[in-house]
N, C-alpha and C positions, 0 to 999 in steps of 0.2 A: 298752633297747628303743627302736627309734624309731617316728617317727609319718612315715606318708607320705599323701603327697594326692597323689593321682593324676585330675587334670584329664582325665575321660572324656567331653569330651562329644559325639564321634561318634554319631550317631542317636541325641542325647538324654541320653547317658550320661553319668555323674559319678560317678566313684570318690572312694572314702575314705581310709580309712587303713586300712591291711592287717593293720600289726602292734599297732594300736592300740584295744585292746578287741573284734576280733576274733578270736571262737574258732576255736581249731582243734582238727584231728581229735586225736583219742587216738591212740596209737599202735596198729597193728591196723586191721582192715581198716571200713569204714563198711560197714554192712549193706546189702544191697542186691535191690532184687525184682526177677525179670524179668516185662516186662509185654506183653504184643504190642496193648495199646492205650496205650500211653504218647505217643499221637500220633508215631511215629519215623518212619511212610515219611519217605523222600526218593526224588527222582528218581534212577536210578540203583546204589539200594541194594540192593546181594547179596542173593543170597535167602535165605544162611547168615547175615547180620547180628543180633545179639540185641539186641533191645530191652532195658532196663535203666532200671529207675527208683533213683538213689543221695540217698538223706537226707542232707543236710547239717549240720554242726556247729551250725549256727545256727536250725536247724527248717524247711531249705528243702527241696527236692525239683527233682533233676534227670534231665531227659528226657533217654537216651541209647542211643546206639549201641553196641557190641561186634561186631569183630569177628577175621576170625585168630584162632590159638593161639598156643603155645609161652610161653617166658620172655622174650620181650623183647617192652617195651613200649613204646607210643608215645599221648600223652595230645596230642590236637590242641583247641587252645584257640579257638574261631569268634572272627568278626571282630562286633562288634558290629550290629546289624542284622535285620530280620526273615529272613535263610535262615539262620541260626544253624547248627548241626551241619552242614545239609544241604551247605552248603560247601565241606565239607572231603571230598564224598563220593567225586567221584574219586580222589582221593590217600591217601584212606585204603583202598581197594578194593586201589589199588595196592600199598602197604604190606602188607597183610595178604597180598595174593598173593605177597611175599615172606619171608612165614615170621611177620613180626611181628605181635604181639597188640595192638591198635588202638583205642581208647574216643573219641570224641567227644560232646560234649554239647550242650544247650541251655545257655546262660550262665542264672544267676538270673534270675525276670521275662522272659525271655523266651523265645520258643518255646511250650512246653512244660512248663518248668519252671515252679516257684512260687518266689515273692519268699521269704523268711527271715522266720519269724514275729520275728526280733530287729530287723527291717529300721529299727522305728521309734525304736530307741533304738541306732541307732547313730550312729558320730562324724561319720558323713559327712556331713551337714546339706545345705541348702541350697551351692550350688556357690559358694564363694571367688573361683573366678577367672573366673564369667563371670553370676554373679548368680541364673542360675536356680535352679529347684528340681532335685532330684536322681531322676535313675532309677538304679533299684538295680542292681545284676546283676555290675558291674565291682568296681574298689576291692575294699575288704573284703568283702562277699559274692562276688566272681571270688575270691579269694586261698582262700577257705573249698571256694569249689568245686572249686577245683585240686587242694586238698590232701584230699577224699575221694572225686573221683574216680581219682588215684591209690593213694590207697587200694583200690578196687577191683580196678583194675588189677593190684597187689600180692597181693590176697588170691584173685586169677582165676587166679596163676601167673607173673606177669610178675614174674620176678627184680629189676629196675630197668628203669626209664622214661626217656625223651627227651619234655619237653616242646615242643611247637611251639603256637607262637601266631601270629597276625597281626594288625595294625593295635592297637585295641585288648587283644586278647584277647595279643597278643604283650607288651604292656604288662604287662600281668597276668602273665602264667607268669613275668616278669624281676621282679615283685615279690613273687611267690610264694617268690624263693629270697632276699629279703634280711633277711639276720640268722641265717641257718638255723644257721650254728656257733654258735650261741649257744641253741640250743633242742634237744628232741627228734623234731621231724618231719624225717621221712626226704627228703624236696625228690626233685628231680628228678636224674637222672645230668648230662645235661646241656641247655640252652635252645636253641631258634631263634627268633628273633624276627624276623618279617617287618614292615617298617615300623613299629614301636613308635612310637605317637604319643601324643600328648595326655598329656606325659609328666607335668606336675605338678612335685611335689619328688624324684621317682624317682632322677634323676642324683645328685641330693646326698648320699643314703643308698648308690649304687651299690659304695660302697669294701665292702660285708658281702654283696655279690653274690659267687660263687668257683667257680660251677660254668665244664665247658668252652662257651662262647657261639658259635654263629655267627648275627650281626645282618646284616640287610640292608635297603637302603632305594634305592629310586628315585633317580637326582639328578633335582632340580626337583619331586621329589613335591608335593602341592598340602596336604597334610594335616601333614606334618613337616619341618623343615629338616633338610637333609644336615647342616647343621653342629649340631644338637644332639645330631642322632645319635649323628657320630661324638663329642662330647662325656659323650655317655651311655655310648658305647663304650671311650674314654680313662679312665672314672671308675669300669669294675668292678675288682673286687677282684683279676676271673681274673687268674692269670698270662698273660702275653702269648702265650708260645707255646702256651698252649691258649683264644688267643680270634679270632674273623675276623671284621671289619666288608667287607661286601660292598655297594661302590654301585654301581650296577643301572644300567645308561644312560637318558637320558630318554626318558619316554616307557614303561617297564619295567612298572610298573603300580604295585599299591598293595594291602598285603596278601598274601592266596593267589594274586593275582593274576601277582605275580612266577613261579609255578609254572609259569606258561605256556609260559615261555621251556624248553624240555627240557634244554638243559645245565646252566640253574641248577637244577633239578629233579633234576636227575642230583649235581649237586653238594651239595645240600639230606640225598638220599638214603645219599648216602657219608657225609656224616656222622654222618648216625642211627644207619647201621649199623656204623661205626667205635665210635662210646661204645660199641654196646650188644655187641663182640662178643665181651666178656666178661661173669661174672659178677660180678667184680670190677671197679676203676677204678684206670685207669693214667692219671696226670699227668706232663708232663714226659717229656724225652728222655734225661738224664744218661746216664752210663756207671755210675754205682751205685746200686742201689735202696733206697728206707725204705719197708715193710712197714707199716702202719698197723693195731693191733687196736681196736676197738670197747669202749667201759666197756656194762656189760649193762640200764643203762638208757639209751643212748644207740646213733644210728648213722652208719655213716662220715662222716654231713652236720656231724660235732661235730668233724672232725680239718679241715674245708678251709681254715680261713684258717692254719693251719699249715703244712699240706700247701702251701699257695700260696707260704710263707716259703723249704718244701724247693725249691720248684721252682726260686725266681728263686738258691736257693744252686747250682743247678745238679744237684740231685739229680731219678731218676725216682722217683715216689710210687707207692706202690699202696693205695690202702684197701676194705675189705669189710665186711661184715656176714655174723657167723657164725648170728644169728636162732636157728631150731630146731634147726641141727644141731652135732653133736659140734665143739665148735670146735679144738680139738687135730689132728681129724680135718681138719678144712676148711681150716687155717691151712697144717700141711703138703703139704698136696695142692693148694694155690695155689701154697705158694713154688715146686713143684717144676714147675708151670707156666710160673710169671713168669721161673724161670730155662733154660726151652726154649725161650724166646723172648730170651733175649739180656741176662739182667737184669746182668751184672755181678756185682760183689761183692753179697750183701744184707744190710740194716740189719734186725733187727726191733723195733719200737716196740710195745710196748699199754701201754691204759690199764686200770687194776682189774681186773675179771676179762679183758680183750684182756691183761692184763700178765703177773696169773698163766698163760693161754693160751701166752702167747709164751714164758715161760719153761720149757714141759713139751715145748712142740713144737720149741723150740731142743735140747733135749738130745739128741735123735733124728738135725737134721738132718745130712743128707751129701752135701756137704761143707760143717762149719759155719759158722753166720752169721758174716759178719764182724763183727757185734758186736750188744748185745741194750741197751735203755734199756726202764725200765719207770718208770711213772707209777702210783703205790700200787699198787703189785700184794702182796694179802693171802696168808695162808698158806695156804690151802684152796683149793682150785679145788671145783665143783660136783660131790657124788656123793663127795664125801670126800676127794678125792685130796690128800694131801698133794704140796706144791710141791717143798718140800725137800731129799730126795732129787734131782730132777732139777735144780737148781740147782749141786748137789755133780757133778753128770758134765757141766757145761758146761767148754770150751775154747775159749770164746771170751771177750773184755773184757765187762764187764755194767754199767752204768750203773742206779742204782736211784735215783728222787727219792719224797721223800715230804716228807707234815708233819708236826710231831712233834707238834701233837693229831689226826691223822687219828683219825676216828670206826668206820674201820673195820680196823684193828687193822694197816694196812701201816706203820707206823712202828717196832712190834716185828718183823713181820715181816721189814724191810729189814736190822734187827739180823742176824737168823739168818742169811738168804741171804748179808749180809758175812759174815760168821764160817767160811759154809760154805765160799765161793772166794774165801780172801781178797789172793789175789795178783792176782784177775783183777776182783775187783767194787769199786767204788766208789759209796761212796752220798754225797748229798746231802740235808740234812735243812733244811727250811723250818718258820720262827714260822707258828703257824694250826692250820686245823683242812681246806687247799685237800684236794680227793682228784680225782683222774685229770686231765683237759685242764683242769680250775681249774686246774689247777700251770701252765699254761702260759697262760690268758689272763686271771688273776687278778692280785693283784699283786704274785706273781712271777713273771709270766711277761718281768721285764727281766732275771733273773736266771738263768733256767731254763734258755730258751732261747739263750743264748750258748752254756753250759755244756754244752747238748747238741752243737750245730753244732760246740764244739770236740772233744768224743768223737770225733765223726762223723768229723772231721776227720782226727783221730788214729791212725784205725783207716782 
């Protein structure tokens, strides 16, 4: 786990540490009221906008917007400052006028919203790097409210989200996603960050950042240097070909204000709606694809620093989350999307139950996978189904790793499935007790991970 300090101090502001004794959401949606006195006018606001008051993991309470429908979402993070939400009004009017489901908020402390009843016992203390005292709202209380106002977002409909932030609050959505393969919050599909300033220790945690980024900064901005930016932007984790550092000419503005300009706006907009215009997340341009399944207490945010290894191998990714529905069902009816769209040969990878998944939906497909690796995948799939059988009518190579204490029964399991095809499956058996992507960022994942790249390879 790291600790970040995020030096907020635009109008006041000082961030803390995000990942550092900051709670975060549960997974599931944050409850939420709709209020039509949650103070929400703004200038400008549709008359369809819904006021929304969303509790926060830390006992705070945030003043918000909604607007748009559908499944695609977009979480717009204000710039630090007394016009909070209302900032983002034009461009979120915009956005929802094209299909997309929209939330903006009050940051903690301000606006609107209320401070964090945890506020006083958190790590942010007085400010390190410029001596003051601390106003709350960024750091750890912005990272807490990122992550249940997406939550909302989620539980309104919105399939995945695109975070955008600016100035500060761009700060914040790019530290809302570091470490995320390492945890259960679902993070964002992918970030914009306009001006990200007052960065702190941000950059030097950035290598556990992995979503796709497009950053932008003014040259000469007055508030952030071009060159730490792109410093910040050299130090994510993304893969290159899914990350854009955009400098802006002088003069360009600072924050939302870069929107001004319509073809960066125009450009802003192609992206959003690029991430979002699937259910799924496709990484990477390869000519072959790796299928990524979800373990069923985790979601596709646990395969990215992986998934970022596929990419730079030259492979295209796709990960998903099968959530409520029949995953057998969902897994199929993806591949058979990903490959109307040009996927190439395709890989399928799961972990635990994405592994037993992968294994029942591999036996069906036509024409079949080029090859299948699973990460503990046990004998049962949910509702009884035995795996087994469909393991015996695979024709294609199978990869199976496990540990030979797995606690949840894929090390006998990986016995049967060898036994069943055993011309075509190969298992690998690890000391421990790792189960699903532990196998790979545990420590074997120096062992693991060759062994699959050479599968991959091989097939």
């Amino acid at each position: 786990m790291v600790t970040l300090v995020l030096a907020l101090s635009v109008a006041g502001c000082f961030g803390g540490s995000p990942r550092a004794g900051a709670p975060r959401s549960s997974s599931g949606a944050s409850p939420k009221v709709t209020s039509s006195s949650a103070r929400a006018a703004c200038f400008g606001q549709p008359a369809d906008a819904r006021p929304v008051t969303i509790p926060t993991a830390d006992g705070g309470q945030l003043t918000a917007l909604e607007m748009g429908r559908g499944t695609k979402g977009v979480l717009l993070v204000p710039e630090a400052g007394s016009t909070g939400k209302c900032g983002w009004m034009s461009y979120a009017t915009e956005l929802a006028g094209k299909g997309m489901r929209v939330l903006t908020f009050d940051m903690p402390c301000h606006g609107g919203s209320s401070c964090p009843s945890t506020a006083s016992s958190s790590p942010s203390g007085p400010s390190a790097n410029t001596g003051s005292d601390t106003t709350p709202g960024f750091g750890d209380e912005g990272v807490v409210a990122v992550d249940a106002a997406l939550d909302v977002l989620r539980a309104d409909g919105a399939a995945s989200a695109v975070v955008v932030g600016a100035s500060a609050g761009a700060t914040t959505a790019l530290a809302a996603e570091v470490g995320l393969a390492a945890t259960t919050a679902t993070g964002a599909k992918a970030v914009v960050a306009l001006s990200a300033d007052e960065l702190g220790n941000l950059t030097d945690n950035a290598s556990t950042i992995y979503v796709p980024t497009l950053m932008a900064v003014a040259d000469g901005d007055k508030y952030v240097a071009t060159t730490d930016e792109r410093k910040l932007f050299d130090g994510l984790g993304t893969p290159a070909s899914i990350k854009t550092l955009d400098v802006r000419p002088s003069g360009a503005g600072h924050g939302w204000d870069l929107l001004a300009d319509p073809g960066f706006k125009n450009q802003v907009t192609a992206f959003i709606t690029a991430q979002l215009a699937t259910d799924y997340t496709v990484w990477g341009t390869g000519s072959r694809t790796v299928v990524l399944s979800n373990e069923s207490d985790q979601h596709q945010t646990s395969w990215q620093a992986y998934a970022a290894h596929l990419v730079n191998e030259g492979y295209r990714v796709v990960m998903w989350d099968y959530e409520s529905q029949d995953p057998v069902t969902g897994l199929t009816a993806m591949v058979a999307d990903v490959r109307a769209h040009g996927a190439g040969p395709v890989f399928l990878m799961g972990a635990s139950k994405g592994g037993k998944t992968t294994l029942v939906a591999a036996a069906d497909l036509k024409p079949p996978a080029a090859g299948v690796v699973t990460l503990s995948a046990e004998a049962r799939l949910a509702g009884g189904v035995d795996v087994s059988p469909y393991v015996k009518r695979l024709t294609c190579p199978l990869l199976l790793l496990t540990a030979a204490q797995d606690g949840y029964g894929s090390a006998d399991a990986a016995k049967t499935f060898q036994a069943d095809i055993p011309n075509l499956a190969h298992t690998l058996t690890y000391d421990g007790s790792d189960h699903g992507t532990a196998l790979l960022y545990g420590v074997h994942g120096s062992a693991t991970i060759p062994a699959i790249d050479a599968f991959l390879k091989a097939h």
